[in-house]
mmCIF file of the N, C-alpha and C atoms, coordinates in Angstrom:
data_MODEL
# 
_entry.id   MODEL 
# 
loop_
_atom_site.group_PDB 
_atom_site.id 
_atom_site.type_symbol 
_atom_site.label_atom_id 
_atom_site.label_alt_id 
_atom_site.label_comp_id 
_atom_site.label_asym_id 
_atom_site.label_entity_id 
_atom_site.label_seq_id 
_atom_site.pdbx_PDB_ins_code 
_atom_site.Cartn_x 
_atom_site.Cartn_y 
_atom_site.Cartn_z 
_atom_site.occupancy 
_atom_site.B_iso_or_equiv 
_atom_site.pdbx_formal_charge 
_atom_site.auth_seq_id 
_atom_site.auth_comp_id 
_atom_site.auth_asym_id 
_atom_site.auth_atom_id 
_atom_site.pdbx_PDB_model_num 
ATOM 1   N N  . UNK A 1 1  ? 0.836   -1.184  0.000  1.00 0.00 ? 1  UNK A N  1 
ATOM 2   C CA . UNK A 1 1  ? 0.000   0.000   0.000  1.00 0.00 ? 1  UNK A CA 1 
ATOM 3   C C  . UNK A 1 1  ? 0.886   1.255   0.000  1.00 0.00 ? 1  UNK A C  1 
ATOM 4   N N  . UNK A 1 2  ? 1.937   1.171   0.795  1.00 0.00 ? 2  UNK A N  1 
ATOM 5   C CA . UNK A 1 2  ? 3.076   2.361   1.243  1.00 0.00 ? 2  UNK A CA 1 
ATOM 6   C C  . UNK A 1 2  ? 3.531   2.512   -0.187 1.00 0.00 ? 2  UNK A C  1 
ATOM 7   N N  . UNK A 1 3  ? 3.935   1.532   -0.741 1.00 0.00 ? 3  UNK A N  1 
ATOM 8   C CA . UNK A 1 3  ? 4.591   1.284   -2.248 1.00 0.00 ? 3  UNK A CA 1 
ATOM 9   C C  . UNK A 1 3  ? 3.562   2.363   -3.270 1.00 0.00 ? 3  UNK A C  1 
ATOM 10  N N  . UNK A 1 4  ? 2.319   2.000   -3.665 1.00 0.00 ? 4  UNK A N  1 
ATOM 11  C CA . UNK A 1 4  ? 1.412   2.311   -4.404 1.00 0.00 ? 4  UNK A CA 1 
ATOM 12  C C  . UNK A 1 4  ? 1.156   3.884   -4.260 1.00 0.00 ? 4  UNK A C  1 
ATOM 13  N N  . UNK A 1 5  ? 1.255   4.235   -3.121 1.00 0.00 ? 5  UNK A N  1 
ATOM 14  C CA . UNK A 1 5  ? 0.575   5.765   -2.483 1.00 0.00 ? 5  UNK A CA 1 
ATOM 15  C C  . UNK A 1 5  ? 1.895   6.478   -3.010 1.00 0.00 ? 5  UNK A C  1 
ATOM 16  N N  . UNK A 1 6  ? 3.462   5.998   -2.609 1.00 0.00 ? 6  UNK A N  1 
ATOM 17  C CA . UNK A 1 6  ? 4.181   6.334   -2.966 1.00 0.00 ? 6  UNK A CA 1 
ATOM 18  C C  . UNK A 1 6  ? 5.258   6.749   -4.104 1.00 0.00 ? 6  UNK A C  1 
ATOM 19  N N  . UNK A 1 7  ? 4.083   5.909   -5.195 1.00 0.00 ? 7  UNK A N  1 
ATOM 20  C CA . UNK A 1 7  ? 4.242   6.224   -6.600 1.00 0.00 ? 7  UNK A CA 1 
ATOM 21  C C  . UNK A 1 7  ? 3.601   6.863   -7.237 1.00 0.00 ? 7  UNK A C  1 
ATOM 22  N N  . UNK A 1 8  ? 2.287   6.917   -6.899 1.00 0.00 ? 8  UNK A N  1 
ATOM 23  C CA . UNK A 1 8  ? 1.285   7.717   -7.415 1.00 0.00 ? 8  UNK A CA 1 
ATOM 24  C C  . UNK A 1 8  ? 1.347   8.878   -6.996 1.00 0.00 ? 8  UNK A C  1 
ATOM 25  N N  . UNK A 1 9  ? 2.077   9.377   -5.776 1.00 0.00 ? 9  UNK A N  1 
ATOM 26  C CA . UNK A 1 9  ? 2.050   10.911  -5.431 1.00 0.00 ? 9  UNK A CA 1 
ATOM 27  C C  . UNK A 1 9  ? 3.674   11.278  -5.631 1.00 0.00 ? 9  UNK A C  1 
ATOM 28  N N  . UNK A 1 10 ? 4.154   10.438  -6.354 1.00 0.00 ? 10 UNK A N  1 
ATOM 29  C CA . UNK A 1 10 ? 5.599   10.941  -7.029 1.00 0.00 ? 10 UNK A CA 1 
ATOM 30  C C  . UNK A 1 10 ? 5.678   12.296  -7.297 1.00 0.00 ? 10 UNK A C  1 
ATOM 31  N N  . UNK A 1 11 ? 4.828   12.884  -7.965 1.00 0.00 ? 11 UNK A N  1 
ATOM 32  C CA . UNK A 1 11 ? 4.981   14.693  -8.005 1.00 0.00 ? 11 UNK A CA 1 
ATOM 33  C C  . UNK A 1 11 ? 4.859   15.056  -7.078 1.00 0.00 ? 11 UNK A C  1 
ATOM 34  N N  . UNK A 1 12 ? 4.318   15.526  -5.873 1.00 0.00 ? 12 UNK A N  1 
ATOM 35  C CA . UNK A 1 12 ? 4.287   15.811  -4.487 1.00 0.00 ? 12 UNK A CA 1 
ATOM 36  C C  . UNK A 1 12 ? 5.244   15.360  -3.967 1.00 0.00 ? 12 UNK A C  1 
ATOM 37  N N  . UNK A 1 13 ? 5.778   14.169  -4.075 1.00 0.00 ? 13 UNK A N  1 
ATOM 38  C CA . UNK A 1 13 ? 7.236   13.797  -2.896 1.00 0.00 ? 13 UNK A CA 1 
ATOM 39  C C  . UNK A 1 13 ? 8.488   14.459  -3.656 1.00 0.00 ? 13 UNK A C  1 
ATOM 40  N N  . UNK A 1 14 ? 8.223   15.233  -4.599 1.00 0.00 ? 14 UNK A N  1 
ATOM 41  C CA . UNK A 1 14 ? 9.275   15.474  -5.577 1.00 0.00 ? 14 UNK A CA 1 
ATOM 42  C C  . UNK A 1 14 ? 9.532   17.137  -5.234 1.00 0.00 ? 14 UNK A C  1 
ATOM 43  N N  . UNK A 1 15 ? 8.267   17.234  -5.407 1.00 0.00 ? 15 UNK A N  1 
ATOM 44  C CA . UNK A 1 15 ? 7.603   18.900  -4.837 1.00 0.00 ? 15 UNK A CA 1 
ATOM 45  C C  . UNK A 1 15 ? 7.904   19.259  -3.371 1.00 0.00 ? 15 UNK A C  1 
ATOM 46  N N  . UNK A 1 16 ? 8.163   18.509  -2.692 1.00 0.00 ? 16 UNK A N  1 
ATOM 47  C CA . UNK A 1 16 ? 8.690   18.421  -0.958 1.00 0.00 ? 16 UNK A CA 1 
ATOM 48  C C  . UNK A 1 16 ? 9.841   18.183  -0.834 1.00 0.00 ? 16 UNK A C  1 
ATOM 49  N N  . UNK A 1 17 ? 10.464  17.168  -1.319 1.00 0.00 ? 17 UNK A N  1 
ATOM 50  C CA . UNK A 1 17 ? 11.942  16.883  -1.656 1.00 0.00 ? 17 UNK A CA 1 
ATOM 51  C C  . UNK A 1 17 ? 12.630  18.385  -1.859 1.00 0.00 ? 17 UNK A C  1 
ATOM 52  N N  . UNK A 1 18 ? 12.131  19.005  -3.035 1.00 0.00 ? 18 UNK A N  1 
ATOM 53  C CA . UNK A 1 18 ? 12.968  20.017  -3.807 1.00 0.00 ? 18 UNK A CA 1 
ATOM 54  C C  . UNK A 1 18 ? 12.933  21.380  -2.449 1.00 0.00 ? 18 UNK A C  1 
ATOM 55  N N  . UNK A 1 19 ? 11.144  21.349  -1.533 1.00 0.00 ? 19 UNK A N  1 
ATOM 56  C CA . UNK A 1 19 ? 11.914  22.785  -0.831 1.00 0.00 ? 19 UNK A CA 1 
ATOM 57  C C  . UNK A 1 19 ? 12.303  22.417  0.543  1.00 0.00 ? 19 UNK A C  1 
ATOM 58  N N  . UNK A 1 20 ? 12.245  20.953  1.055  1.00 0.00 ? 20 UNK A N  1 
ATOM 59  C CA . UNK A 1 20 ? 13.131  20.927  1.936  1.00 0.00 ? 20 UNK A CA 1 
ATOM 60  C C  . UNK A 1 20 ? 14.858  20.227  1.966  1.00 0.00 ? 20 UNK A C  1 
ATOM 61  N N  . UNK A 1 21 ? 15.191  20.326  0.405  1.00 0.00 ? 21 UNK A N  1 
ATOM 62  C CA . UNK A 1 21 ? 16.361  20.138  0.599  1.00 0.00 ? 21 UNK A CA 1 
ATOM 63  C C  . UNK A 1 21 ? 17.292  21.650  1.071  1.00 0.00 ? 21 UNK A C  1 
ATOM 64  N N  . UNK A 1 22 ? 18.443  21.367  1.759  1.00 0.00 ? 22 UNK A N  1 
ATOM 65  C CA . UNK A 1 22 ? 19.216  22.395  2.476  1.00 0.00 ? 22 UNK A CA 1 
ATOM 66  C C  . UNK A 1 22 ? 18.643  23.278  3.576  1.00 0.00 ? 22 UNK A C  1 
ATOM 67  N N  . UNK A 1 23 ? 16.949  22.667  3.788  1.00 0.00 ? 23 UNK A N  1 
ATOM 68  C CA . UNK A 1 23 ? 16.919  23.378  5.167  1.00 0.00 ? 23 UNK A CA 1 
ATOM 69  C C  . UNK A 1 23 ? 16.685  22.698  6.115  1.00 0.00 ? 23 UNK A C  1 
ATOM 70  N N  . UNK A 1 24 ? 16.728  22.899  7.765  1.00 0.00 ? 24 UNK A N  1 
ATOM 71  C CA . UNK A 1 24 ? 16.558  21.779  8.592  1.00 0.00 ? 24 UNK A CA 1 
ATOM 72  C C  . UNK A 1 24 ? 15.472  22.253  9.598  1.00 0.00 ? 24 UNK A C  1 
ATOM 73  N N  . UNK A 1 25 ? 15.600  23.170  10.471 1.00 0.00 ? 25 UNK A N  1 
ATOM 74  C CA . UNK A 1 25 ? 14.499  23.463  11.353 1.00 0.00 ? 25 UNK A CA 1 
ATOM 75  C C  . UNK A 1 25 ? 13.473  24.373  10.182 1.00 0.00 ? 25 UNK A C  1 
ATOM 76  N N  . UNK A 1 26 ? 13.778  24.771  9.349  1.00 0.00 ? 26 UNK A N  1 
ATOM 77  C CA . UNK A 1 26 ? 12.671  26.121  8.693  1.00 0.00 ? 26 UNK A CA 1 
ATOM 78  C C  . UNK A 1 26 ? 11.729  25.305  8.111  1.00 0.00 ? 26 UNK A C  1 
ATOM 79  N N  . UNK A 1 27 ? 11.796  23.824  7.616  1.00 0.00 ? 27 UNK A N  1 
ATOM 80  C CA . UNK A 1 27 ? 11.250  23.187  6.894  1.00 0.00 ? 27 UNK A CA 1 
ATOM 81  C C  . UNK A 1 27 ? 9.869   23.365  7.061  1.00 0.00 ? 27 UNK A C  1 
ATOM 82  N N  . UNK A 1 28 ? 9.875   22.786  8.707  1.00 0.00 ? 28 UNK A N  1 
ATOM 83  C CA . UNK A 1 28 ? 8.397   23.294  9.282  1.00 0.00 ? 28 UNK A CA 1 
ATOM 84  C C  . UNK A 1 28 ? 7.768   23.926  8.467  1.00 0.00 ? 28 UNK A C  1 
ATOM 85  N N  . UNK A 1 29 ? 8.206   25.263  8.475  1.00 0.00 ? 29 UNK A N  1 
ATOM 86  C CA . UNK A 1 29 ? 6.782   26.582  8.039  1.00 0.00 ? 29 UNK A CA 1 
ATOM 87  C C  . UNK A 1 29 ? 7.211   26.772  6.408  1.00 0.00 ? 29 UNK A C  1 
ATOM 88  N N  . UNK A 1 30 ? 8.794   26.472  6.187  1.00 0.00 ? 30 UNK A N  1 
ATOM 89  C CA . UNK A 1 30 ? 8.538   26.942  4.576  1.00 0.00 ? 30 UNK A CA 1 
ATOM 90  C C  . UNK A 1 30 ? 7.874   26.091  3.774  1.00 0.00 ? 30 UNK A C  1 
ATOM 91  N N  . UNK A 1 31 ? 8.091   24.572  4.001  1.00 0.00 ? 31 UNK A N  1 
ATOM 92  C CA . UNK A 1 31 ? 7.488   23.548  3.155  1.00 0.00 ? 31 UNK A CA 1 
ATOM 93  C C  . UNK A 1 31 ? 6.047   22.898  3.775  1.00 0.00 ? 31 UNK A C  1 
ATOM 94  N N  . UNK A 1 32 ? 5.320   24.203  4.444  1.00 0.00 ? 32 UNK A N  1 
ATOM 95  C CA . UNK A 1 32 ? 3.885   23.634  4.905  1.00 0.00 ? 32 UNK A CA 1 
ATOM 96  C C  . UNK A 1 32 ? 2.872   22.965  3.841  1.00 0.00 ? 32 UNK A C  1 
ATOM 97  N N  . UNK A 1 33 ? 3.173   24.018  2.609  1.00 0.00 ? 33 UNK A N  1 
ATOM 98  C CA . UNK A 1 33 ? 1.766   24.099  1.967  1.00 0.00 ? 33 UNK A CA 1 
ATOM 99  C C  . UNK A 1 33 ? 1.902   22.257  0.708  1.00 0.00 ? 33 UNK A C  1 
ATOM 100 N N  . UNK A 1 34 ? 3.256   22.231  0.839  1.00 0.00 ? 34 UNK A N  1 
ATOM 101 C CA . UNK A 1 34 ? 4.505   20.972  0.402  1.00 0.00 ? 34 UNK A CA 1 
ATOM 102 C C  . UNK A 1 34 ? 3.517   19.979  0.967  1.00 0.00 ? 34 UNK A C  1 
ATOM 103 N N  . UNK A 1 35 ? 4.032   19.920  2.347  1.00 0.00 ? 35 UNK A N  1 
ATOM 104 C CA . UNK A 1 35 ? 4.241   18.841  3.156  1.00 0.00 ? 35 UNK A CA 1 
ATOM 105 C C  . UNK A 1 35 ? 1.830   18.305  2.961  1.00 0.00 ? 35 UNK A C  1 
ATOM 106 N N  . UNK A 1 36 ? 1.440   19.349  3.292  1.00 0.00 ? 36 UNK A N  1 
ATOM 107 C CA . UNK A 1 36 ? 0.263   19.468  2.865  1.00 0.00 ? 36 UNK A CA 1 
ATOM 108 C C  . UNK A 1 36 ? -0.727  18.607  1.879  1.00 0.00 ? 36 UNK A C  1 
ATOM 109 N N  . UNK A 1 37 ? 0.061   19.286  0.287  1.00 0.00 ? 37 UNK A N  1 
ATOM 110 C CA . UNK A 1 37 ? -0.391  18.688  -0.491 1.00 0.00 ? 37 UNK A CA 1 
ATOM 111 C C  . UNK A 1 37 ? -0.122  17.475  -0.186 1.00 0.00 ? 37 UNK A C  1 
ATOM 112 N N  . UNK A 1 38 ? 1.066   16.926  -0.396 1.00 0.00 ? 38 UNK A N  1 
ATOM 113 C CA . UNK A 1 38 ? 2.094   15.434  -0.327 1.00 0.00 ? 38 UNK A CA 1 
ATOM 114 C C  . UNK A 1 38 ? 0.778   14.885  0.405  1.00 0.00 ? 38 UNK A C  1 
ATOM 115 N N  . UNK A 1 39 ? 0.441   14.931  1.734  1.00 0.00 ? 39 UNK A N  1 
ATOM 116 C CA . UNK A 1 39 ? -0.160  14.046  2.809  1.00 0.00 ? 39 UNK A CA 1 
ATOM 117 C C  . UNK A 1 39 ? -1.934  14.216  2.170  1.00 0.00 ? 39 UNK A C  1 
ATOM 118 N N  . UNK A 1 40 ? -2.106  15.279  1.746  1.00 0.00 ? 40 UNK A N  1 
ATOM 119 C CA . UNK A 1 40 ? -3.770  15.140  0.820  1.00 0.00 ? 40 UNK A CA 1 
ATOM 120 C C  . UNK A 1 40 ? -3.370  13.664  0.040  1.00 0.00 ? 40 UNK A C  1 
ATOM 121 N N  . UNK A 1 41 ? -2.327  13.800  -1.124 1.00 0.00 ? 41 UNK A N  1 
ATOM 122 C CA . UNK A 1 41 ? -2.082  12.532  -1.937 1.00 0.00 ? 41 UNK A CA 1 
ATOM 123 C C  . UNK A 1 41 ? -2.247  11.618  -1.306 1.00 0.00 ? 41 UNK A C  1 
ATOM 124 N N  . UNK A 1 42 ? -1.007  11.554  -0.289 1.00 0.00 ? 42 UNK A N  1 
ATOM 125 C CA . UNK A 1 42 ? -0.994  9.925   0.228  1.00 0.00 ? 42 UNK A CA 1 
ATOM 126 C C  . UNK A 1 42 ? -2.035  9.969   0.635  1.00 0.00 ? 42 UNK A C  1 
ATOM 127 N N  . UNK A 1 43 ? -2.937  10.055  1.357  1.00 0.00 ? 43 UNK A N  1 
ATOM 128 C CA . UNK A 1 43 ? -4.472  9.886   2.160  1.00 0.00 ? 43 UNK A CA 1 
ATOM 129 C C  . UNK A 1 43 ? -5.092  9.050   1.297  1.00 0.00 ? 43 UNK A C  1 
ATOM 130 N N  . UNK A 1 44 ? -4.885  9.666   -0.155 1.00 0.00 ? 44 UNK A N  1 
ATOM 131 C CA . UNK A 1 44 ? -6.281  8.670   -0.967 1.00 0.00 ? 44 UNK A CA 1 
ATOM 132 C C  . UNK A 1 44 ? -6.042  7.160   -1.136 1.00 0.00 ? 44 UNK A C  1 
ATOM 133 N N  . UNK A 1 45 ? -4.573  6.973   -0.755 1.00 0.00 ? 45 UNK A N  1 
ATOM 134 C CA . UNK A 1 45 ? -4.069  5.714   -1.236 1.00 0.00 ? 45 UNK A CA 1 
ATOM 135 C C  . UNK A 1 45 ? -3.987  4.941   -0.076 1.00 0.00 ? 45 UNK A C  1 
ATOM 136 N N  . UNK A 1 46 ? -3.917  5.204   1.471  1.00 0.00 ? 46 UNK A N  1 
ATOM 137 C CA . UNK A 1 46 ? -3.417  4.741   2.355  1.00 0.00 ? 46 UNK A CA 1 
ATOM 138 C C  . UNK A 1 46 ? -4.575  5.079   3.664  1.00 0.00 ? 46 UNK A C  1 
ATOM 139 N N  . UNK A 1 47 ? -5.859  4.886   3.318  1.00 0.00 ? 47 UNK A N  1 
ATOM 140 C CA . UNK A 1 47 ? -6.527  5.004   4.252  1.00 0.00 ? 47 UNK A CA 1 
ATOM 141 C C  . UNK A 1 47 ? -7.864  3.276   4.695  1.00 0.00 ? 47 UNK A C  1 
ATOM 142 N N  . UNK A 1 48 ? -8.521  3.344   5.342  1.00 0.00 ? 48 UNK A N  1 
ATOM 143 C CA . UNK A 1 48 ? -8.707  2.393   5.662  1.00 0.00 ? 48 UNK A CA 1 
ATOM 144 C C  . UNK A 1 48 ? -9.766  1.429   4.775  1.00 0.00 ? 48 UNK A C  1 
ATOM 145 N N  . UNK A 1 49 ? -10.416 2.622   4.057  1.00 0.00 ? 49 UNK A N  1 
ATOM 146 C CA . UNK A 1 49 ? -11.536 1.913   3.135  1.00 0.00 ? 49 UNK A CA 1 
ATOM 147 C C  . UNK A 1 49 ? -10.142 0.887   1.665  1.00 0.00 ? 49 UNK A C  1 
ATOM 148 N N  . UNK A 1 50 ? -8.892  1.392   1.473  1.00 0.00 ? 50 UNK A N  1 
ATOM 149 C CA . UNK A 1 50 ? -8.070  1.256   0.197  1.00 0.00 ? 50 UNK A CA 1 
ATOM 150 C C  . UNK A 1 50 ? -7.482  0.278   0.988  1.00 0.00 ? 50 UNK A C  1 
ATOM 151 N N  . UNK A 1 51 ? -7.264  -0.028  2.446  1.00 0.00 ? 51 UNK A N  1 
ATOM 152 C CA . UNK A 1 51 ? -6.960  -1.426  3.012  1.00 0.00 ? 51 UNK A CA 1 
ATOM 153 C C  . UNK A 1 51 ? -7.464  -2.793  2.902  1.00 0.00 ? 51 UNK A C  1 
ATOM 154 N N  . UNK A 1 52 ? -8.995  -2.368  2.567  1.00 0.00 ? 52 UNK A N  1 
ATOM 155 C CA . UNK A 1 52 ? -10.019 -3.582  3.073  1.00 0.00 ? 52 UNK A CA 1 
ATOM 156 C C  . UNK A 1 52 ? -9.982  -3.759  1.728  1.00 0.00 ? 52 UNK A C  1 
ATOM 157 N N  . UNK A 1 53 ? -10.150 -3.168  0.764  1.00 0.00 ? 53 UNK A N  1 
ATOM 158 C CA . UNK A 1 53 ? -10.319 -3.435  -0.566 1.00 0.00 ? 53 UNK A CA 1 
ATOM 159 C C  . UNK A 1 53 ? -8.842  -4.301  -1.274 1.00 0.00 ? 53 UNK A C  1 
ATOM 160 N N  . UNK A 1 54 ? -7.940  -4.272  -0.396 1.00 0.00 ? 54 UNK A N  1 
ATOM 161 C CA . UNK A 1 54 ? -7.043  -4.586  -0.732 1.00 0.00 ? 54 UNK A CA 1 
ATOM 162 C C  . UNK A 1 54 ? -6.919  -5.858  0.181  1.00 0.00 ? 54 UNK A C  1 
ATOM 163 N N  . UNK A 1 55 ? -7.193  -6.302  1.013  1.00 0.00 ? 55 UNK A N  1 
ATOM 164 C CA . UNK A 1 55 ? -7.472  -7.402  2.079  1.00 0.00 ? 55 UNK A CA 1 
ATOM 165 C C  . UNK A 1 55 ? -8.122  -8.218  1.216  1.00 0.00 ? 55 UNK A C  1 
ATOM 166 N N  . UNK A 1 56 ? -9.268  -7.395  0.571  1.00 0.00 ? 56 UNK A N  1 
ATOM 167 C CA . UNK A 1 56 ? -10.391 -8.511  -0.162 1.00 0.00 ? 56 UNK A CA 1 
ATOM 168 C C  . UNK A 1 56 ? -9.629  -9.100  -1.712 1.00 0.00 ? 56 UNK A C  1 
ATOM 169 N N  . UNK A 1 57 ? -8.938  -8.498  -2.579 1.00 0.00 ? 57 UNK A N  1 
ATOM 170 C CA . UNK A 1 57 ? -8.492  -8.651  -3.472 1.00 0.00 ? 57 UNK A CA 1 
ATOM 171 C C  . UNK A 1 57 ? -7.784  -9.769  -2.922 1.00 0.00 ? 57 UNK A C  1 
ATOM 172 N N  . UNK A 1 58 ? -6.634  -10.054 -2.226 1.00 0.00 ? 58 UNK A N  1 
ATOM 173 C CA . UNK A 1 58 ? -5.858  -10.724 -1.261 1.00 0.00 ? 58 UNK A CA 1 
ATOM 174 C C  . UNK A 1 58 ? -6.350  -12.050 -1.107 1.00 0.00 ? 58 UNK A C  1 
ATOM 175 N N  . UNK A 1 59 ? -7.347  -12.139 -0.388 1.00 0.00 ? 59 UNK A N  1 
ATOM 176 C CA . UNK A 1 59 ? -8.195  -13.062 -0.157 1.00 0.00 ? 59 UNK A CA 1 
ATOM 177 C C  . UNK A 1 59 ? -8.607  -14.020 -1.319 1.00 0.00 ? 59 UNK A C  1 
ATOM 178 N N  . UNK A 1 60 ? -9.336  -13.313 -2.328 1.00 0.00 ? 60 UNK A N  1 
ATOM 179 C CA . UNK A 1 60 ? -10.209 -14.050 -3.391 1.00 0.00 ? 60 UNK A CA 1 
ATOM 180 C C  . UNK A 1 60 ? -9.061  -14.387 -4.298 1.00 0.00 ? 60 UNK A C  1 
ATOM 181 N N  . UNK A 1 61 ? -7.330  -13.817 -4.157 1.00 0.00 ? 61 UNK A N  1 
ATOM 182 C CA . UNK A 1 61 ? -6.488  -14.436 -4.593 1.00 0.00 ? 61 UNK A CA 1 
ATOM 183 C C  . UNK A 1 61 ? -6.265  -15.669 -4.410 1.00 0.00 ? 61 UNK A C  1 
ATOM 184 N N  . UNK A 1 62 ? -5.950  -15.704 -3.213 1.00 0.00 ? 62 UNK A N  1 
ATOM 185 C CA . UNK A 1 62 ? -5.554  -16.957 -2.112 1.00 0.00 ? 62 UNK A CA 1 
ATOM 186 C C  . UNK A 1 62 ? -6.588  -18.157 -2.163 1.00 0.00 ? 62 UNK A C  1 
ATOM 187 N N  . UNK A 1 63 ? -7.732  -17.865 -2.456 1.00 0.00 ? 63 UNK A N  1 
ATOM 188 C CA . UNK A 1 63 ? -9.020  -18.718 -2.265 1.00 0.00 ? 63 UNK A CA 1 
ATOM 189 C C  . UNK A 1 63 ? -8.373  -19.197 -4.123 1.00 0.00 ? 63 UNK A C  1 
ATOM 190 N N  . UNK A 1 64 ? -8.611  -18.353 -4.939 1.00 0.00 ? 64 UNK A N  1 
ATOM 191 C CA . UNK A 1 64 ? -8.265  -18.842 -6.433 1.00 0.00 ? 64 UNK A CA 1 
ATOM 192 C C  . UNK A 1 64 ? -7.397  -19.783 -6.619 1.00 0.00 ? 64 UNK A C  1 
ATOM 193 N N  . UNK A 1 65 ? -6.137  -19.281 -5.976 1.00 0.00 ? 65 UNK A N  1 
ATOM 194 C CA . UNK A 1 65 ? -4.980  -20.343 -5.656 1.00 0.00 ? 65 UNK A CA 1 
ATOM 195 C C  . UNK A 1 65 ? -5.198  -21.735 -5.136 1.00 0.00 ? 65 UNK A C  1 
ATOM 196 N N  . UNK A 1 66 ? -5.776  -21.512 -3.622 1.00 0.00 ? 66 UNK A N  1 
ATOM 197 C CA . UNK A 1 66 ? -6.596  -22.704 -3.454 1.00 0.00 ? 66 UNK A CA 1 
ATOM 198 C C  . UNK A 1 66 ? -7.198  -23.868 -4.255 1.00 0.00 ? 66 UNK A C  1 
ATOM 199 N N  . UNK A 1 67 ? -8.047  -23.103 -4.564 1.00 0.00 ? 67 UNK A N  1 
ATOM 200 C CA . UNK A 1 67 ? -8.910  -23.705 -6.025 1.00 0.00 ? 67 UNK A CA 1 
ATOM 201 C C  . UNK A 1 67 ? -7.791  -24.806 -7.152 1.00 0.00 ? 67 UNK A C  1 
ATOM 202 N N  . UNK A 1 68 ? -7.611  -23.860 -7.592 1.00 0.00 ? 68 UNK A N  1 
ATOM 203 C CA . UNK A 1 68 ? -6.452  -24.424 -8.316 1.00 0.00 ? 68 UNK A CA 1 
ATOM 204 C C  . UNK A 1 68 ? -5.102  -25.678 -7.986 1.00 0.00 ? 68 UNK A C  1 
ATOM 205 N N  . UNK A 1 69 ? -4.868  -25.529 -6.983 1.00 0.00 ? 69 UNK A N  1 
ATOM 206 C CA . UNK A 1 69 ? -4.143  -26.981 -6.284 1.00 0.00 ? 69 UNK A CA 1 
ATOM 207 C C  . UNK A 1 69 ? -4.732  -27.871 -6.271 1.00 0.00 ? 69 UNK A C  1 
# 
């Protein structure tokens, strides 16, 4: 899931990357609106309804597999 969220919001981690490189405490407040977007992205990919759906896919794999032996 970490994988998936983390590819798909590749422009945002790219967009955060770029304004907190070379700063260390300022990051905080300069790269808010950054850090922001980035975590809107990941949300859509990494929340609990995109778990279960992914549990279930999982499952009816495993059961297929089953099947098949």
């Amino acid at each position: 899931m970490k994988q998936k969220a983390l590819k798909e919001c590749d422009f945002y981690c790219s967009k955060y990357a770029e304004c907190a490189r070379g700063r260390t405490f300022s990051v905080v407040w300069q790269c808010r609106k950054q850090a922001k977007e980035l975590n809107e992205c990941l949300h859509q990919f990494t929340n609990d309804s995109v778990l279960e759906e992914m549990k279930k896919a999982y499952m009816v794999e495993q059961e297929t597999k089953e099947m098949k032996q």
